[in-house]
N, C-alpha and C positions, 0 to 999 in steps of 0.2 A: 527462624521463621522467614525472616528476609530472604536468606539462599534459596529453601525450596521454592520462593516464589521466581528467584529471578532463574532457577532448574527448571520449573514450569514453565515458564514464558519462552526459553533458549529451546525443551522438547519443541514447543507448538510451532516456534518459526521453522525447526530443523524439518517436522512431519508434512507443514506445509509448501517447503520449498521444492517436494520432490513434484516431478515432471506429473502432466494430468494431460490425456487424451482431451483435445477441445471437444467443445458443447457438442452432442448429438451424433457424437461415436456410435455406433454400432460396433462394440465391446466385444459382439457374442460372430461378427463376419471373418471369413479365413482372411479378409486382408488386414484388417486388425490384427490377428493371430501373426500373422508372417513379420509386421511389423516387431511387434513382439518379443518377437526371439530371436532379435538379435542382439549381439554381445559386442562389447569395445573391446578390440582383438587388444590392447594394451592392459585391462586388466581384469576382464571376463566378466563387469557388473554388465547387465542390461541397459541396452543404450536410453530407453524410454524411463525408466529410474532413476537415472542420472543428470536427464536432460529433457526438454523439450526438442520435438521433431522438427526441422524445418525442411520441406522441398522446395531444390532450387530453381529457376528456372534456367533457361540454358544459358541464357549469359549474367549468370551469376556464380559460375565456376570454371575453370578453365587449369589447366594442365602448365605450367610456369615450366618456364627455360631450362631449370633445373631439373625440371623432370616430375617436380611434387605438383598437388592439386593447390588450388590456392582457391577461396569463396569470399565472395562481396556479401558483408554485411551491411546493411544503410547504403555509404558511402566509400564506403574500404575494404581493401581488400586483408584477409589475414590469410596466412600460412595452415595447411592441413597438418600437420604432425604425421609421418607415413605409418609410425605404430600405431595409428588409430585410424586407419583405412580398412574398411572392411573387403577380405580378400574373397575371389571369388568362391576360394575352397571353403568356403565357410559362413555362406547362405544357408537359408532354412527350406530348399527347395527354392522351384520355380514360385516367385510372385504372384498370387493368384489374378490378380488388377491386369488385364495384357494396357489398359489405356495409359499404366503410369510407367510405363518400362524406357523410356526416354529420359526421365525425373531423376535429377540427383537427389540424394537426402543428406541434412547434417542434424547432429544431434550437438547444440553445446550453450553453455553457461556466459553470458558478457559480463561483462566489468564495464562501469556506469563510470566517467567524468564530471566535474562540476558545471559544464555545460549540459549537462543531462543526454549525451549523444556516447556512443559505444568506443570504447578506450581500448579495449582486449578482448577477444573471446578467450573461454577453453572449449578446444573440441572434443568430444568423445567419443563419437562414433562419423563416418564419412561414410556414403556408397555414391558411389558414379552411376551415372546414369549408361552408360555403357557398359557395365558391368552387368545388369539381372536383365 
């Protein structure tokens, strides 16, 4: 009896943790849809599945020495992972939005410190704003 409760309890956090369009989405708009369907070129789950959306502003991203993208969360910066840069062969079409075509977007998960301030992201999906 104990187990399936604590099976219970483990589904409900797993079902809630996945990613949710904020309040007052328009679900049913092509920008929504476009969002949508895109895929983490590293292992083809849905980026919105996997994570929440964030769009950056411009200087919250920037292209590192090395050549990878690198995005400021909070305070820091972390590293893009390049198998998890969405490439341009692999958009879902043109953007329907022409206002947000400047906008980078990151989809990824933090890791929380005991300061309660951001330790690690994982990224899972990345598009540049110079890309769409």
């Amino acid at each position: 009896m104990r187990a399936s409760r604590l099976l219970a309890a483990l589904l409900l956090v797993a079902v809630s943790a996945h990613a949710s369009p904020p309040p007052g989405t328009d679900l049913s708009s092509p920008e929504h849809a476009w969002w949508e369907c895109h895929h983490d070129p590293a292992d083809g789950k849905v980026c919105c599945n996997v994570a929440d959306g964030h769009v950056l502003k411009d200087d919250d991203w920037k292209i590192g020495p090395d050549g990878h993208y690198k995005i400021r969360v909070e305070t820091s910066w972390f590293d893009v992972p390049p198998e998890n840069v969405i490439q341009p062969s692999t958009l879902c079409g043109p953007e329907p939005n022409e206002e947000n075509r400047s906008m980078a977007k990151v989809w990824y998960s933090p890791t929380w410190n005991a300061e309660n301030s951001i330790e690690s992201i994982k990224v899972y999906c990345f598009m540049s704003g110079q890309m769409y």
